[in-house]
mmCIF entry with sequence, helices, sheets and N, C-alpha, C, O atoms, coordinates in Angstrom:
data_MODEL
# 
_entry.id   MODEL 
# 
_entity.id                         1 
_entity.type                       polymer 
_entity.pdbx_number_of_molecules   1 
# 
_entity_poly.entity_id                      1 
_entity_poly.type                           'polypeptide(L)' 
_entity_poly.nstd_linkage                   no 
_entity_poly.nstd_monomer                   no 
_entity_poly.pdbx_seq_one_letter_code       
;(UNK)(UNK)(UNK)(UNK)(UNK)(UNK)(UNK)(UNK)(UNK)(UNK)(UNK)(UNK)(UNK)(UNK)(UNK)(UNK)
(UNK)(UNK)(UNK)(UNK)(UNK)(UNK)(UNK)(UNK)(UNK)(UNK)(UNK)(UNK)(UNK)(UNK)(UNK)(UNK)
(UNK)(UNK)(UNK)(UNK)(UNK)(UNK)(UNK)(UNK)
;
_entity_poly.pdbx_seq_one_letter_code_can   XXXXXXXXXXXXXXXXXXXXXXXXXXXXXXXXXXXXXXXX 
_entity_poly.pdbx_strand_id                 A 
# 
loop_
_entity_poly_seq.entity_id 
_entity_poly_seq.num 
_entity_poly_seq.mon_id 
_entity_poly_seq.hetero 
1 1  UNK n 
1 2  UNK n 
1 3  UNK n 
1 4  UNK n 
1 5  UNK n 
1 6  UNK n 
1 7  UNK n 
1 8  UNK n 
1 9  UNK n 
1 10 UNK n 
1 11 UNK n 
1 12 UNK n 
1 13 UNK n 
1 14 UNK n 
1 15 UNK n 
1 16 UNK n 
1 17 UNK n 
1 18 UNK n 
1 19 UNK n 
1 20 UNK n 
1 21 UNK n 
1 22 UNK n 
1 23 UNK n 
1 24 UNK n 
1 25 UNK n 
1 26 UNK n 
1 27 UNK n 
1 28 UNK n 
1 29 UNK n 
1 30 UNK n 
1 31 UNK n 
1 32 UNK n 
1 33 UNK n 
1 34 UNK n 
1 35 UNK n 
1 36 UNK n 
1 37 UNK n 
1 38 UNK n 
1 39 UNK n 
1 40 UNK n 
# 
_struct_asym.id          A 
_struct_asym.entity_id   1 
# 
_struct_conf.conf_type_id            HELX_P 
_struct_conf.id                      HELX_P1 
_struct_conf.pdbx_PDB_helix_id       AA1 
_struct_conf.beg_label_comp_id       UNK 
_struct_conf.beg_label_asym_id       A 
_struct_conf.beg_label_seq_id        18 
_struct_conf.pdbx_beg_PDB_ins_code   ? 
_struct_conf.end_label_comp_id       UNK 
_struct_conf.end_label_asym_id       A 
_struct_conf.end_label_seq_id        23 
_struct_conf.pdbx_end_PDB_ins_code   ? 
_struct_conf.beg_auth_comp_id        UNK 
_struct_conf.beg_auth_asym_id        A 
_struct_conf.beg_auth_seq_id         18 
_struct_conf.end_auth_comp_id        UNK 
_struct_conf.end_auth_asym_id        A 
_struct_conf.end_auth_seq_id         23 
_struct_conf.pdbx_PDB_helix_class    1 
_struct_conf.details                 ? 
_struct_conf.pdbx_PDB_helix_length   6 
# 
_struct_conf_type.id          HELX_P 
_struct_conf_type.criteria    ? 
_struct_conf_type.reference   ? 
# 
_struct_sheet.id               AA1 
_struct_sheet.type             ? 
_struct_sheet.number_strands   3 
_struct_sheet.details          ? 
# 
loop_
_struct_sheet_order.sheet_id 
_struct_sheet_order.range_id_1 
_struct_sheet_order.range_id_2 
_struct_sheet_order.offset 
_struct_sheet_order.sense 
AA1 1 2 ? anti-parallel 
AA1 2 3 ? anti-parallel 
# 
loop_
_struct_sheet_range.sheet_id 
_struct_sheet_range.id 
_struct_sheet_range.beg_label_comp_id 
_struct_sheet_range.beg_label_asym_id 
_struct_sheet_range.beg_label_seq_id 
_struct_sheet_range.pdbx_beg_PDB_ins_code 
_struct_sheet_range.end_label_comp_id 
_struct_sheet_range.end_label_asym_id 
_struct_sheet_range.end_label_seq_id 
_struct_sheet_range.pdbx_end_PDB_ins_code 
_struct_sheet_range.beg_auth_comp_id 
_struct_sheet_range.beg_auth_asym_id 
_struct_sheet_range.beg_auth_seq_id 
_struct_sheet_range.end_auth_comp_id 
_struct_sheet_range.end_auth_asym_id 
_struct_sheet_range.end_auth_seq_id 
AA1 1 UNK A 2  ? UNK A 4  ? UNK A 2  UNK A 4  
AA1 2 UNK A 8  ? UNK A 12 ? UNK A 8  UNK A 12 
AA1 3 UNK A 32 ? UNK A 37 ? UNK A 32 UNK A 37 
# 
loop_
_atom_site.group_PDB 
_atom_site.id 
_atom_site.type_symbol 
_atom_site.label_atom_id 
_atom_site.label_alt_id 
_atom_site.label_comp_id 
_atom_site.label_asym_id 
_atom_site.label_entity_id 
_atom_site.label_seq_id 
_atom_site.pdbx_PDB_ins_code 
_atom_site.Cartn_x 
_atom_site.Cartn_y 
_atom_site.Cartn_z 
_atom_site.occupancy 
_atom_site.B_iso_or_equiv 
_atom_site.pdbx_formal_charge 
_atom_site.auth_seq_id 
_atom_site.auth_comp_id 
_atom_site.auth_asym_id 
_atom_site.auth_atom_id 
_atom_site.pdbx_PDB_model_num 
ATOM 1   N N  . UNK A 1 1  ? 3.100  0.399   7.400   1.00 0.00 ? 1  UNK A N  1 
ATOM 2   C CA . UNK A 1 1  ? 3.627  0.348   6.064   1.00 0.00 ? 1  UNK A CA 1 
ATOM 3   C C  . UNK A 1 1  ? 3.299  1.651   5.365   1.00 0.00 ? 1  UNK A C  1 
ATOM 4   O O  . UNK A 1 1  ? 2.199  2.198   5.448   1.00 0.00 ? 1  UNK A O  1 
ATOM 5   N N  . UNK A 1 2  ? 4.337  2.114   4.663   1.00 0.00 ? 2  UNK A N  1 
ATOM 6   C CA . UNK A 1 2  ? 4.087  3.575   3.888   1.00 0.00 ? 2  UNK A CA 1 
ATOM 7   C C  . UNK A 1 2  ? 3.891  3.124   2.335   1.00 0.00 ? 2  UNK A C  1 
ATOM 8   O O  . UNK A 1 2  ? 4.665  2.492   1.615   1.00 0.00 ? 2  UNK A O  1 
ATOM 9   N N  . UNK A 1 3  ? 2.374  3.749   2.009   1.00 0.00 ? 3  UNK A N  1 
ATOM 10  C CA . UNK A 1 3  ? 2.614  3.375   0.147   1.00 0.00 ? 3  UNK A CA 1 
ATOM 11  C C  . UNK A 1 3  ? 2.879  4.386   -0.248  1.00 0.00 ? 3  UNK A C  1 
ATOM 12  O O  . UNK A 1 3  ? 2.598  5.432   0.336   1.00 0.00 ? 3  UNK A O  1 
ATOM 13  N N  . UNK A 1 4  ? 3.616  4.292   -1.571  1.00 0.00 ? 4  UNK A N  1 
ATOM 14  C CA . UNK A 1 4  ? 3.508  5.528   -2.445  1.00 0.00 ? 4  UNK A CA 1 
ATOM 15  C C  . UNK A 1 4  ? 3.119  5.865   -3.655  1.00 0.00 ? 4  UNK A C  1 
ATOM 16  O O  . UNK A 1 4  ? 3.594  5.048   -4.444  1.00 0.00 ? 4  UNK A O  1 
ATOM 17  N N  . UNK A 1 5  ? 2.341  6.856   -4.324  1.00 0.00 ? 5  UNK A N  1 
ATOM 18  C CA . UNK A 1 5  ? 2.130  6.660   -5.569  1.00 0.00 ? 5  UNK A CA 1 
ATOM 19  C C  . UNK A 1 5  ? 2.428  7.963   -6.191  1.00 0.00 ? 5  UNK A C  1 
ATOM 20  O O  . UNK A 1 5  ? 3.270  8.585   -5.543  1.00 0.00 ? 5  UNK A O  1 
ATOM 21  N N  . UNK A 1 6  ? 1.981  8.603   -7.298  1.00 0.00 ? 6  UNK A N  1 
ATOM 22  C CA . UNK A 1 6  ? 1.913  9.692   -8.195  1.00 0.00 ? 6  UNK A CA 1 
ATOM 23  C C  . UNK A 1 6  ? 0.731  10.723  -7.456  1.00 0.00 ? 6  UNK A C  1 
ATOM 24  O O  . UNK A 1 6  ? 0.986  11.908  -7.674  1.00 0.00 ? 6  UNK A O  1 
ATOM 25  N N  . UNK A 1 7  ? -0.227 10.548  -6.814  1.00 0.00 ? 7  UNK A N  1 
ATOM 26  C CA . UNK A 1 7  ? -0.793 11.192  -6.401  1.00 0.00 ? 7  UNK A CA 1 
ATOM 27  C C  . UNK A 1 7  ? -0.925 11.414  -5.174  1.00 0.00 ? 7  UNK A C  1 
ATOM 28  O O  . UNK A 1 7  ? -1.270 12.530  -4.788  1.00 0.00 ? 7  UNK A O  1 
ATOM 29  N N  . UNK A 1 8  ? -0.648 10.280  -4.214  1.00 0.00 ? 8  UNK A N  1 
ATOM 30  C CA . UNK A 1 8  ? -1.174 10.128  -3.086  1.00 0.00 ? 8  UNK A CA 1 
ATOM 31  C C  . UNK A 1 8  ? -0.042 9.478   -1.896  1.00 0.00 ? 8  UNK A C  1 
ATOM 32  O O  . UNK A 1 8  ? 0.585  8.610   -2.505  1.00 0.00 ? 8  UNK A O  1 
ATOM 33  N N  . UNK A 1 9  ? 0.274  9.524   -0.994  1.00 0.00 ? 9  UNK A N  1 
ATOM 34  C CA . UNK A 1 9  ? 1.111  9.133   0.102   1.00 0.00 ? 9  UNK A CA 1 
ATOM 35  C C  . UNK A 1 9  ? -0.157 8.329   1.078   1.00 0.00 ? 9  UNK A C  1 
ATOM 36  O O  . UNK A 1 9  ? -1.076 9.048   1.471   1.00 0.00 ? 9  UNK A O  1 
ATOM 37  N N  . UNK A 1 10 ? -0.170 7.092   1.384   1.00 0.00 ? 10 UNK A N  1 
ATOM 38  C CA . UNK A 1 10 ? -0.815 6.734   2.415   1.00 0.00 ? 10 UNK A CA 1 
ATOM 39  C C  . UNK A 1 10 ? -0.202 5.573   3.350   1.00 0.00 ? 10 UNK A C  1 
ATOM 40  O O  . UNK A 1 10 ? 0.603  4.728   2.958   1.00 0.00 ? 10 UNK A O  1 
ATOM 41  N N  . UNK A 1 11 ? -0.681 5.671   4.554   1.00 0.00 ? 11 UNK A N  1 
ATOM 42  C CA . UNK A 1 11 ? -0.256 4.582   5.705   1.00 0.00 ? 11 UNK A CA 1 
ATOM 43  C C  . UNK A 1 11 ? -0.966 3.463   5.856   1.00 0.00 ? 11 UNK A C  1 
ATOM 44  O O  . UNK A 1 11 ? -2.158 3.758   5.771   1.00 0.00 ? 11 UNK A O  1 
ATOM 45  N N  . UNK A 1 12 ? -0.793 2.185   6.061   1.00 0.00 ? 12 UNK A N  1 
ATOM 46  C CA . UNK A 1 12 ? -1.574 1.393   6.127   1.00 0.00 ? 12 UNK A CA 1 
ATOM 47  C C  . UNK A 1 12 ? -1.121 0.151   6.779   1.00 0.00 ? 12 UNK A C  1 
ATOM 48  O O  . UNK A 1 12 ? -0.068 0.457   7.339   1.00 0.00 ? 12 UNK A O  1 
ATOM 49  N N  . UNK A 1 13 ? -1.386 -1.142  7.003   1.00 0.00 ? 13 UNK A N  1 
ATOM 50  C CA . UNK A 1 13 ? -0.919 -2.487  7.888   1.00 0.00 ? 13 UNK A CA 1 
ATOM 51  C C  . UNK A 1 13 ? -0.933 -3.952  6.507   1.00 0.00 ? 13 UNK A C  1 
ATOM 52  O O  . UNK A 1 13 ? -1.828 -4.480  5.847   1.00 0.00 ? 13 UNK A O  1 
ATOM 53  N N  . UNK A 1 14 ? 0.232  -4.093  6.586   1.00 0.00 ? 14 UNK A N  1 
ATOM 54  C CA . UNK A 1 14 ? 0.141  -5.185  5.535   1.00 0.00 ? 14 UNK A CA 1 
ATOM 55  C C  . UNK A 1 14 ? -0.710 -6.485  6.220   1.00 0.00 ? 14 UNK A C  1 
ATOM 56  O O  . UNK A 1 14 ? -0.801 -6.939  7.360   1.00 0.00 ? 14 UNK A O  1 
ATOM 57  N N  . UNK A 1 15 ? -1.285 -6.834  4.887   1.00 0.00 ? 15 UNK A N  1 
ATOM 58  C CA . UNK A 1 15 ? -2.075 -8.213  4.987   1.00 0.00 ? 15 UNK A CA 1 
ATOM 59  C C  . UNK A 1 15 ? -1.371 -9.530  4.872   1.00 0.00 ? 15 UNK A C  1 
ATOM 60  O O  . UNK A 1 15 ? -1.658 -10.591 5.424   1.00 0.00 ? 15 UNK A O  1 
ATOM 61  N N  . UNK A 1 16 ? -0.773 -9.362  4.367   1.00 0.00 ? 16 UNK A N  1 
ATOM 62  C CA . UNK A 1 16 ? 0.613  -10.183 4.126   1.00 0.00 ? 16 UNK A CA 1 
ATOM 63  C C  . UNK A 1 16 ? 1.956  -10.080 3.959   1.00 0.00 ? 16 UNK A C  1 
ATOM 64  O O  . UNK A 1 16 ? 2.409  -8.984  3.631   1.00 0.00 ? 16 UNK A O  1 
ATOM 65  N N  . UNK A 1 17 ? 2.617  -10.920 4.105   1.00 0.00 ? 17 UNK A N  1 
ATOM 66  C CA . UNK A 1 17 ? 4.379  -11.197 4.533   1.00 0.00 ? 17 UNK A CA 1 
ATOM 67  C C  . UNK A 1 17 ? 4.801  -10.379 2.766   1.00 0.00 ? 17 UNK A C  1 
ATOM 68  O O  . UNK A 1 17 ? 4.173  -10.263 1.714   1.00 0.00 ? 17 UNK A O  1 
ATOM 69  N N  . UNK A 1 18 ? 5.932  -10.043 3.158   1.00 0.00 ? 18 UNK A N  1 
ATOM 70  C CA . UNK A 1 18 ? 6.750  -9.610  1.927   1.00 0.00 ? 18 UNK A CA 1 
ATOM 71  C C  . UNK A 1 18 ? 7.219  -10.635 1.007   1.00 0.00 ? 18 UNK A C  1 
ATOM 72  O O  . UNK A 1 18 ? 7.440  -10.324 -0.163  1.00 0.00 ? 18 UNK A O  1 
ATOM 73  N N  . UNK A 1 19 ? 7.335  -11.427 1.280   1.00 0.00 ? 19 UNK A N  1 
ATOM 74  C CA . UNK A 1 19 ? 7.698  -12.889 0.063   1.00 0.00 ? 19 UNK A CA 1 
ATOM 75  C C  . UNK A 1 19 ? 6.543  -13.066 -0.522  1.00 0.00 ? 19 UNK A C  1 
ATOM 76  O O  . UNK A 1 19 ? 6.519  -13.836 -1.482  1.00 0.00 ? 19 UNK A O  1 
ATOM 77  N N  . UNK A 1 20 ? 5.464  -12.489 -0.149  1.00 0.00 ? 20 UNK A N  1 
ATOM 78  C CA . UNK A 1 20 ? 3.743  -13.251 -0.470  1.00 0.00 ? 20 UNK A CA 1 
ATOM 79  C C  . UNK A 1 20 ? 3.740  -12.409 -1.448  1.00 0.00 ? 20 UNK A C  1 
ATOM 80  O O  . UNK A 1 20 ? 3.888  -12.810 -2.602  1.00 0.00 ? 20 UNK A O  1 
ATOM 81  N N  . UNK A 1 21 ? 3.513  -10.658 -1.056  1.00 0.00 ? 21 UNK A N  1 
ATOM 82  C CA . UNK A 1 21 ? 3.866  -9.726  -1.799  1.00 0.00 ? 21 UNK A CA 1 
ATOM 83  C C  . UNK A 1 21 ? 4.595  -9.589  -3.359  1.00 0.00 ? 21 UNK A C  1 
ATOM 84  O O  . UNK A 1 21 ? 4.261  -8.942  -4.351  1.00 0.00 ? 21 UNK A O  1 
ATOM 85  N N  . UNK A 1 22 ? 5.526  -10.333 -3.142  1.00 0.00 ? 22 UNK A N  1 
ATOM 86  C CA . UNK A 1 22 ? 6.583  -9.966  -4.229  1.00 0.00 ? 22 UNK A CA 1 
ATOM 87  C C  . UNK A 1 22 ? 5.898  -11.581 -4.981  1.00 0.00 ? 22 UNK A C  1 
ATOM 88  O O  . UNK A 1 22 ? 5.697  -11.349 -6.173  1.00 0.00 ? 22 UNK A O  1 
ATOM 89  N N  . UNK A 1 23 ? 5.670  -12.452 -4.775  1.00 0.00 ? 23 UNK A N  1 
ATOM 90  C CA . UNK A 1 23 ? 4.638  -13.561 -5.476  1.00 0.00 ? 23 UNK A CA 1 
ATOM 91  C C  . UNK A 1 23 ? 3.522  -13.305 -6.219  1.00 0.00 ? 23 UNK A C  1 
ATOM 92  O O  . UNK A 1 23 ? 3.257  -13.690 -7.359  1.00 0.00 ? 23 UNK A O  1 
ATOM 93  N N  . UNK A 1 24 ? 2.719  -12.435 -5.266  1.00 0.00 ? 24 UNK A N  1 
ATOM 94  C CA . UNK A 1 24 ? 1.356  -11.779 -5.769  1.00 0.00 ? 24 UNK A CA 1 
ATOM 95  C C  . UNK A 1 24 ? 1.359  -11.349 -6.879  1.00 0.00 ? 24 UNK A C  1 
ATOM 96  O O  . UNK A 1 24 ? 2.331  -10.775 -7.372  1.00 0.00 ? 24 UNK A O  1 
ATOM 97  N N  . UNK A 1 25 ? -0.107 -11.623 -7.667  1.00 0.00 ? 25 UNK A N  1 
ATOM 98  C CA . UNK A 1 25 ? -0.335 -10.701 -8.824  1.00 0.00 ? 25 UNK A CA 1 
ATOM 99  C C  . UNK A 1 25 ? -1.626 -9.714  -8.550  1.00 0.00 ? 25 UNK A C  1 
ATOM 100 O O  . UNK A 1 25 ? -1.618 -8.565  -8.993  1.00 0.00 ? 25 UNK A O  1 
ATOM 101 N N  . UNK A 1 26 ? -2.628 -10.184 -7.864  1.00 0.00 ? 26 UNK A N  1 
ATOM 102 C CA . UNK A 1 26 ? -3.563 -9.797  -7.217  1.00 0.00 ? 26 UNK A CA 1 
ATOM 103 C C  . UNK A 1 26 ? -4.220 -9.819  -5.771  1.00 0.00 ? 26 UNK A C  1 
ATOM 104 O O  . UNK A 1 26 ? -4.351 -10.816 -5.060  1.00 0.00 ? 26 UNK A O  1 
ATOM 105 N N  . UNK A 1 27 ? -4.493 -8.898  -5.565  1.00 0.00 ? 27 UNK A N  1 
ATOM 106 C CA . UNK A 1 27 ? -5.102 -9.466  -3.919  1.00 0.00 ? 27 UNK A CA 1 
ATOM 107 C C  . UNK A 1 27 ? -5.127 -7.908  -2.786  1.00 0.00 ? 27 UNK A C  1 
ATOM 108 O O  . UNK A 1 27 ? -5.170 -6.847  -3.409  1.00 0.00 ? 27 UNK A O  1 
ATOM 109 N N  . UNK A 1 28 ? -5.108 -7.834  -1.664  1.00 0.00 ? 28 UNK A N  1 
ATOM 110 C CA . UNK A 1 28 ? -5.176 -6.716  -0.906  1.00 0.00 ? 28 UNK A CA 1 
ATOM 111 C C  . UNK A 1 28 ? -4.021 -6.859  -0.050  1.00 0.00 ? 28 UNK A C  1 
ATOM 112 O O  . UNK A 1 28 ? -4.149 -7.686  0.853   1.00 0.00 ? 28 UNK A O  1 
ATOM 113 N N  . UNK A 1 29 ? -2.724 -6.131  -0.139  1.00 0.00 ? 29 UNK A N  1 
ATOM 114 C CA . UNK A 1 29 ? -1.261 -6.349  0.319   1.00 0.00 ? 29 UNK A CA 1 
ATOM 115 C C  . UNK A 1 29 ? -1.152 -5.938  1.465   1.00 0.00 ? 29 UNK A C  1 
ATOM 116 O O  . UNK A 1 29 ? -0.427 -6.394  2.349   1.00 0.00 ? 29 UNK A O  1 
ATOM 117 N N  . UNK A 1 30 ? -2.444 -4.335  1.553   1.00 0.00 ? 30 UNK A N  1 
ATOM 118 C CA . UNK A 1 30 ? -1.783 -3.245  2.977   1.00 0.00 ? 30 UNK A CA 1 
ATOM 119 C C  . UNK A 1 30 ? -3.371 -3.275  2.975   1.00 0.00 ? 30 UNK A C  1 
ATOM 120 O O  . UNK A 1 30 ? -3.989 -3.814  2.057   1.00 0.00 ? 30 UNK A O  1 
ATOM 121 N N  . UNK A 1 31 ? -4.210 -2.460  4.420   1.00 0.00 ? 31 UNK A N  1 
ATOM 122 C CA . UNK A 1 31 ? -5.298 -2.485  4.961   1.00 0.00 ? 31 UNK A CA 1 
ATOM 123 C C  . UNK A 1 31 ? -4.677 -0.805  5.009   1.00 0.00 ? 31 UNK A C  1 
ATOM 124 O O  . UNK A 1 31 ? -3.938 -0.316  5.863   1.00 0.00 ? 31 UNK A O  1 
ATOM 125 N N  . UNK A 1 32 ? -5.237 -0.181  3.836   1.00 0.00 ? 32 UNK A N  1 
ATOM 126 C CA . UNK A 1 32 ? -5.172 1.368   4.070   1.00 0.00 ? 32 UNK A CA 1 
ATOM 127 C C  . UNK A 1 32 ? -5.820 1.784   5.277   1.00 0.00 ? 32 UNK A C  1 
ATOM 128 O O  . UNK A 1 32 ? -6.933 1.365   5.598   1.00 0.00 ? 32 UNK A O  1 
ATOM 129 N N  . UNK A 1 33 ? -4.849 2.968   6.262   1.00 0.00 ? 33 UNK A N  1 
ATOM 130 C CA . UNK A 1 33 ? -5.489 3.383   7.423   1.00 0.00 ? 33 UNK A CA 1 
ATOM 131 C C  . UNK A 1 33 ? -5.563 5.118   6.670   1.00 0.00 ? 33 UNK A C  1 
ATOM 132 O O  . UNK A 1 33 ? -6.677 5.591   6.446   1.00 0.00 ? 33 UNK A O  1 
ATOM 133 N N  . UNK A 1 34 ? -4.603 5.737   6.419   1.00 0.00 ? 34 UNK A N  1 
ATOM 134 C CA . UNK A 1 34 ? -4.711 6.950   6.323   1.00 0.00 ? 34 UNK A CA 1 
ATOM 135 C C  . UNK A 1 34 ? -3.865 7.035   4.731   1.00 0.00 ? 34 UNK A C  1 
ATOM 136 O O  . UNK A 1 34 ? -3.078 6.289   4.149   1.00 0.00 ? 34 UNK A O  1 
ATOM 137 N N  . UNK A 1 35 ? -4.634 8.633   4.353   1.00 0.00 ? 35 UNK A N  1 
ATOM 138 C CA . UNK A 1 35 ? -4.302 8.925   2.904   1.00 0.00 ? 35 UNK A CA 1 
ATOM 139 C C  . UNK A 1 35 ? -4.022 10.327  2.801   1.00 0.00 ? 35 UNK A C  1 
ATOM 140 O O  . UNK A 1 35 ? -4.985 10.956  3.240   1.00 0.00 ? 35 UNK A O  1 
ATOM 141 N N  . UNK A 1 36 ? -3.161 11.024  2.428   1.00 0.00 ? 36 UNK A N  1 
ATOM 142 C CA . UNK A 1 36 ? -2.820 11.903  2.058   1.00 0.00 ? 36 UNK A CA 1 
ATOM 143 C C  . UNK A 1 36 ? -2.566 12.383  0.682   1.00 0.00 ? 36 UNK A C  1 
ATOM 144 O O  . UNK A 1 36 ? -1.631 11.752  0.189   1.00 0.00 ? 36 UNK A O  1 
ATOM 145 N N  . UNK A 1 37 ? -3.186 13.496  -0.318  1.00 0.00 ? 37 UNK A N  1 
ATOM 146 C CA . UNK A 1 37 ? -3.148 13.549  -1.663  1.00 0.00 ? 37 UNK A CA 1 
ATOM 147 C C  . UNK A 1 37 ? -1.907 14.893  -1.574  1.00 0.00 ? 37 UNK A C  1 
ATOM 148 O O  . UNK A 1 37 ? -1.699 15.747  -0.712  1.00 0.00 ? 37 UNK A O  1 
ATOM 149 N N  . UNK A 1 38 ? -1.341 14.635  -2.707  1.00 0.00 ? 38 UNK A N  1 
ATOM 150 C CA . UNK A 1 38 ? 0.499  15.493  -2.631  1.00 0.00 ? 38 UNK A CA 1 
ATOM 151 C C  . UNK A 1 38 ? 0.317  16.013  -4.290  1.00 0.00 ? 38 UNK A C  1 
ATOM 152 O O  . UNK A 1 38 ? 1.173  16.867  -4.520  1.00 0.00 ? 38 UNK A O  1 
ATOM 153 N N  . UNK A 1 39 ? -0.220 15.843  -5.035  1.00 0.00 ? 39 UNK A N  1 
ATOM 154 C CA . UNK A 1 39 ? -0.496 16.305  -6.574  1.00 0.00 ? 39 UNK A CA 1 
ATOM 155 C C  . UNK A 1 39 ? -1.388 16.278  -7.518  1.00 0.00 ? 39 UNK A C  1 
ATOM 156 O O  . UNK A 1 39 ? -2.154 15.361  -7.222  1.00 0.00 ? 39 UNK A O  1 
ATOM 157 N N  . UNK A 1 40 ? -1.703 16.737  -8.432  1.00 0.00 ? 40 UNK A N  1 
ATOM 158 C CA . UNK A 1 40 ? -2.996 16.591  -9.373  1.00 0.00 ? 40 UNK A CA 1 
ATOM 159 C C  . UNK A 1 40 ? -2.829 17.152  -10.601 1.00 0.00 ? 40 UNK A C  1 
ATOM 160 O O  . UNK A 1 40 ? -3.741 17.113  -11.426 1.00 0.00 ? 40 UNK A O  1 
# 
């Protein structure tokens, strides 16, 4: 799974299904493996 944000690009393994996801308000979605910073 690829996240993305304002600062940072990282790879990681979701913890849960995408319907769970889009339900969620809190919780741990992806198991960050790698991080890359792109701005500051």
């Amino acid at each position: 799974m690829l996240v993305e944000g304002p600062l940072a690009i990282a790879t990681g393994r979701a913890t849960m299904g995408a319907d769970e996801m889009l339900r969620s308000k809190r919780g741990v979605a992806v198991r960050v493996r790698k991080v890359k910073k792109v701005g500051e």
